[in-house]
VMD Tcl script that draws the C-alpha trace (Angstrom):
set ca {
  {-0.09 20.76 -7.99}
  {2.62 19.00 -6.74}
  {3.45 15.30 -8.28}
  {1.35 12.16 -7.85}
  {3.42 9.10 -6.65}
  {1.72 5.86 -8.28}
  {1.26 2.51 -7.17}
  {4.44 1.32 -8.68}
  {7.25 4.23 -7.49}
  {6.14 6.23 -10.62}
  {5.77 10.10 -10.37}
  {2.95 10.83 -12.47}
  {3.09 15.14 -13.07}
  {-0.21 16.98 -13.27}
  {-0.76 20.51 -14.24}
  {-2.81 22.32 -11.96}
  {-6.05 24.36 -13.00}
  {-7.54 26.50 -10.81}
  {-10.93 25.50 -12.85}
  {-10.18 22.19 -12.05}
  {-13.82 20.37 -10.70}
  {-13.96 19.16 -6.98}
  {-14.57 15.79 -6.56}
  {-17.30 14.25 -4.17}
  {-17.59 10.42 -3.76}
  {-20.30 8.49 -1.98}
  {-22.14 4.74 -2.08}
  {-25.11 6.26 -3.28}
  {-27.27 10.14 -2.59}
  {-26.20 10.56 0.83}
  {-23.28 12.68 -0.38}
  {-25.01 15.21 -2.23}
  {-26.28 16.42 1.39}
  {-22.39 17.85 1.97}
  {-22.21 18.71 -2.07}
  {-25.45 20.60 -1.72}
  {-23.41 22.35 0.89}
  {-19.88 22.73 -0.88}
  {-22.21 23.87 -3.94}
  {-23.74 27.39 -1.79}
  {-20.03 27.78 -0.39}
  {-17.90 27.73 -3.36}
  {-20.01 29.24 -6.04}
  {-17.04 29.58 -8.17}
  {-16.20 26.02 -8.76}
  {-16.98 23.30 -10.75}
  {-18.14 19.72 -9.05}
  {-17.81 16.46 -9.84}
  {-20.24 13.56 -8.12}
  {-19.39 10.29 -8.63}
  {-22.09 7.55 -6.47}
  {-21.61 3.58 -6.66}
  {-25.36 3.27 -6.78}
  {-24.65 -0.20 -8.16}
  {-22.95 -1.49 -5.58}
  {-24.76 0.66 -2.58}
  {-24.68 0.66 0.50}
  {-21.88 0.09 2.19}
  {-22.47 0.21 5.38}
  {-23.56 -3.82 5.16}
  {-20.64 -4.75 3.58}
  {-17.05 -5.72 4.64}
  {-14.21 -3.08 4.95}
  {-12.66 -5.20 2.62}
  {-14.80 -4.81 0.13}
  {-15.75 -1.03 0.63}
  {-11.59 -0.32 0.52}
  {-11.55 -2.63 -3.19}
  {-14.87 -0.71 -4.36}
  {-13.62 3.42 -3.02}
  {-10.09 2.54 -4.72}
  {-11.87 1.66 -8.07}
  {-14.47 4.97 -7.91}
  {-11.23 6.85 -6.26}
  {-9.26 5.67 -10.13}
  {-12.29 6.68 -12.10}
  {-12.54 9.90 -10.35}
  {-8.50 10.90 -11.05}
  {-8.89 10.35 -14.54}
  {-11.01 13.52 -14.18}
  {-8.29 15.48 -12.93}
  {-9.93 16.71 -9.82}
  {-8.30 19.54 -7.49}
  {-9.39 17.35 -4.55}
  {-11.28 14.71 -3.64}
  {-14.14 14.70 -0.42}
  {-15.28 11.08 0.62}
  {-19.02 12.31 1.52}
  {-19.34 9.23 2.92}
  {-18.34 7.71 6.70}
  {-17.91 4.19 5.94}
  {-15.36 4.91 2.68}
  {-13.81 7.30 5.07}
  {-13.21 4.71 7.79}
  {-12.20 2.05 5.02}
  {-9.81 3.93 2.92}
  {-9.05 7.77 3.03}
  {-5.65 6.98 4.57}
  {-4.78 5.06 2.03}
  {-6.41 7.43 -0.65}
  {-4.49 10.04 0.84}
  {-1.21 7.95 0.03}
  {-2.04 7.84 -3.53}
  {-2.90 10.92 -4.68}
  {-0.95 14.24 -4.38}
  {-4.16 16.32 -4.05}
  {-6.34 16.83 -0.78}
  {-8.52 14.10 0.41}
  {-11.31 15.45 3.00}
  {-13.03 12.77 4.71}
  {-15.58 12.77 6.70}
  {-15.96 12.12 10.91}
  {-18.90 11.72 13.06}
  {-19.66 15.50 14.79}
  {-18.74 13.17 18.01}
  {-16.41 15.39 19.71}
  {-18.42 19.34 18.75}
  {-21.00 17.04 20.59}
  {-19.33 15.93 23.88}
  {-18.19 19.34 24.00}
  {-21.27 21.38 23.84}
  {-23.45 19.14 26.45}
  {-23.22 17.34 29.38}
  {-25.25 14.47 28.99}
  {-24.68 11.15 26.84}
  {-24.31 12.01 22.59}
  {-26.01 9.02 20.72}
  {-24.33 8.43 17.62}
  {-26.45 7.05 14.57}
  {-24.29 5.60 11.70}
  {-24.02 2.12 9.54}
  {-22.74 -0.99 10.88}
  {-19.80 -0.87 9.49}
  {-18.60 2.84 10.61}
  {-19.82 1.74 14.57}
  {-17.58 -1.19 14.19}
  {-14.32 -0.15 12.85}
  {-11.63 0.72 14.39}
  {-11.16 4.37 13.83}
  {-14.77 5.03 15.61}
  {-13.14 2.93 18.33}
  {-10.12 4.92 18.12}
  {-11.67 8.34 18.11}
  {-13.75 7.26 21.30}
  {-10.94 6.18 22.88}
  {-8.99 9.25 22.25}
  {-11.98 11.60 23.25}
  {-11.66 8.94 26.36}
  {-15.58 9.39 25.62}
  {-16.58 5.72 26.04}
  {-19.19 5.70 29.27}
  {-20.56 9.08 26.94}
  {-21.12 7.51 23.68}
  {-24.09 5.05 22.88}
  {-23.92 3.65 19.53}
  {-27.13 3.20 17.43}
  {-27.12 1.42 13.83}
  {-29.47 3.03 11.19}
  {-28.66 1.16 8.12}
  {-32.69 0.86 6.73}
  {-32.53 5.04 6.44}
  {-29.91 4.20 4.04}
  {-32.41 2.48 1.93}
  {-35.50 4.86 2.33}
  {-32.81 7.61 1.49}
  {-32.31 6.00 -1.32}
  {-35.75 5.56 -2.49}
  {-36.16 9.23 -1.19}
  {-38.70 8.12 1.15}
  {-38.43 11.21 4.32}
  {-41.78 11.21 5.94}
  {-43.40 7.65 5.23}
  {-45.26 6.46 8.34}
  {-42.70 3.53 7.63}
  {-39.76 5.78 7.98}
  {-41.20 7.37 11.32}
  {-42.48 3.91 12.74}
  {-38.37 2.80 12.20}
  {-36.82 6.03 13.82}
  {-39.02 5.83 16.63}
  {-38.12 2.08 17.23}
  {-34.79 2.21 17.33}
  {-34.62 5.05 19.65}
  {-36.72 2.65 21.85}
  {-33.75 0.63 22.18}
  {-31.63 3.04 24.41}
  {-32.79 5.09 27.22}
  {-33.09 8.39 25.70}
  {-33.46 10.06 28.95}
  {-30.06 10.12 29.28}
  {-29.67 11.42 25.56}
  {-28.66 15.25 25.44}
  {-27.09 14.86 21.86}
  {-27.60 12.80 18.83}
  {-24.56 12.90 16.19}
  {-26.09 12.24 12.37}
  {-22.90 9.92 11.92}
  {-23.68 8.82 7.81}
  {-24.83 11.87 5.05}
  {-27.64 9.79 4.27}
  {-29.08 10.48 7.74}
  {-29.34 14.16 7.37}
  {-32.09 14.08 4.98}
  {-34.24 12.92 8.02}
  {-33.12 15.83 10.59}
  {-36.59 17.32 10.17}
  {-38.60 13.78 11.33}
  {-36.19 12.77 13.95}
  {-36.32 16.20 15.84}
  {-40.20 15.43 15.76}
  {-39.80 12.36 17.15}
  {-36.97 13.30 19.79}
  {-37.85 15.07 23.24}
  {-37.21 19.07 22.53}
  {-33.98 18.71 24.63}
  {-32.35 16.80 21.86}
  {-29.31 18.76 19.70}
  {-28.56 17.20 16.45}
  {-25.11 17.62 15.27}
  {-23.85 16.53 11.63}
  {-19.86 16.99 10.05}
  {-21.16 18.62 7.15}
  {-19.87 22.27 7.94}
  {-16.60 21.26 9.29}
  {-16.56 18.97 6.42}
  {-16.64 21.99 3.84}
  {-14.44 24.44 6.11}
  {-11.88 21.88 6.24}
  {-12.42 21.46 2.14}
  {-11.56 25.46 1.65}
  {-8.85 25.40 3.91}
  {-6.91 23.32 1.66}
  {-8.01 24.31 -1.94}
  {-6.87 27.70 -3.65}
  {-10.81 29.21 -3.64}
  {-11.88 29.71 -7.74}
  {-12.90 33.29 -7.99}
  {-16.58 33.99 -8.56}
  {-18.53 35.80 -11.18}
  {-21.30 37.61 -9.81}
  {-24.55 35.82 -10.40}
  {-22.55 32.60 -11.34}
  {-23.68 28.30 -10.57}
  {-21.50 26.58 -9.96}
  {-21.38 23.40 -12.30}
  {-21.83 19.99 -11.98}
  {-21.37 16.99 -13.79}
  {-23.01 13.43 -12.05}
  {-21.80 10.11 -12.38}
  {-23.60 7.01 -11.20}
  {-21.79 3.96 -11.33}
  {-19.39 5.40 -14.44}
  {-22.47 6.58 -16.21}
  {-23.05 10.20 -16.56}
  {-26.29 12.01 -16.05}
  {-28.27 14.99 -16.06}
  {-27.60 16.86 -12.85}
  {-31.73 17.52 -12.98}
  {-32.01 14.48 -11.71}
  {-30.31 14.96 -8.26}
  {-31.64 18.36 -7.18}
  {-34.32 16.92 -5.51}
  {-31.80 15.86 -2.70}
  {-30.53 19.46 -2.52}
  {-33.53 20.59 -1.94}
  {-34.65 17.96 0.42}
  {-30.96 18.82 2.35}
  {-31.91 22.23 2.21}
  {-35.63 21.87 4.19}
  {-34.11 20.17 6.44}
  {-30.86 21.66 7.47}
  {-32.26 25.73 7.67}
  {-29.83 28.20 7.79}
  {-27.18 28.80 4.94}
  {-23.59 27.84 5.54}
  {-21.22 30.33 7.41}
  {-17.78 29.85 6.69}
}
mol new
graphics top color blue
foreach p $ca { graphics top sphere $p radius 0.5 }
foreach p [lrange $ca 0 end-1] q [lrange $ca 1 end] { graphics top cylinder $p $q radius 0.2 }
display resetview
């Protein structure tokens, strides 16, 4: 692995291990949709979650303060000695992976609304559900602009599916009274496409197309996500019948990985068929 260039002009050497764990960073469970995902791809790796459950979510809060709180999680997780890093998460992504990616020496994967897969594959308007916070900065602006998309895109802030995700709520009346309320807010006639913009929002693939009209596609970044994450990691080899392992951090405290397979298996309801590389 080649050397890490710290804050203060200092080259920091690391020895590389192939067995080195992969590192996947989110606010809260909404990441463990793409891990879930990384997990069934890479069977011969080891994985690393780290969630900020404490200060969760971001998608309410300042950039500001979601580039001071993925820099602090983004120090934690390089003391594990990770052979990359993927921000599961579109509002750290927007916040800070260029300036994770000017820290550390080893790949940063971040993730991006499925806007343009979308634009490309129909001909009608893609509605894009994400936080506040991803709608409003500047690199969703930017990636509009330079997908000169702009009379295509309609732009719909989900941030309470955050929350039920949270309190893995899917299939509450409450949760399908709130999808089907904001999508009363834009003229959904016109809708051909609807991008799942945050991970959180992926858990709920299986209520929103039951609320949407059958023309509806749902696109998510999760694949491209984990392509682009092999393409730049030297692949572990695999031992037949092997798990791949995982260790769970929430807010710096570890626990048992028991607890979060309820997500992966909620992710994997939802989502259907297995991933194709």
């Amino acid at each position: 692995m080649a050397p890490l260039q710290g804050q203060q002009g200092e080259v920091i050497d690391q020895v590389y291990d192939q067995h080195a764990p992969i590192a996947f960073f989110d606010s809260g469970v909404g990441g463990l949709s793409v891990l879930e995902l990384a997990m069934r791809a890479l069977p011969g790796e080891s994985f690393l979650y780290v969630a900020d459950v404490v200060h969760a979510p971001y998608g309410n809060k300042s950039a500001v303060e979601v580039h001071e709180l993925v820099l602090s999680a983004a120090d934690f997780i390089h003391n594990h000695n990770p052979k990359a890093l993927l921000v599961a998460c579109n509002t750290a992504t927007s916040a800070s992976v260029d300036a994770l990616r000017s820290q550390y020496s080893y790949p940063i994967i971040g993730m991006e609304p499925a806007i343009k897969p979308a634009l490309a594959e129909v001909n009608g308007r893609v509605l894009v559900m994400a936080t506040h916070r991803t709608l409003v900065d500047s690199k969703f602006s930017e990636l509009i602009d330079q997908l000169e998309a702009n009379s295509r895109i309609i732009s719909l802030p989900m941030m309470r599916l955050v929350t039920y995700a949270e309190s893995f709520d899917f299939h509450s009346a409450s949760v399908r009274d709130y999808i089907s309320e904001q999508l009363m807010t834009v003229d959904i006639s016109e809708v051909d496409a609807i991008v799942l913009g945050c991970t959180h929002f992926v858990f709920f693939r299986d209520v929103i197309r039951e609320i949407c009209p059958d023309h509806i596609r749902l696109f998510d970044g999760h694949q491209g996500t984990v392509k682009q994450l092999i393409s730049q990691i030297p692949v572990a080899d695999v031992n037949p019948g092997s798990i791949a392992p995982l260790r769970v951090f929430l807010s710096g405290k570890e626990v048992d990985p028991e607890l979060v397979r309820p997500y992966f298996n909620q992710y994997r309801r939802t989502s259907g068929p297995d991933f194709i590389p």
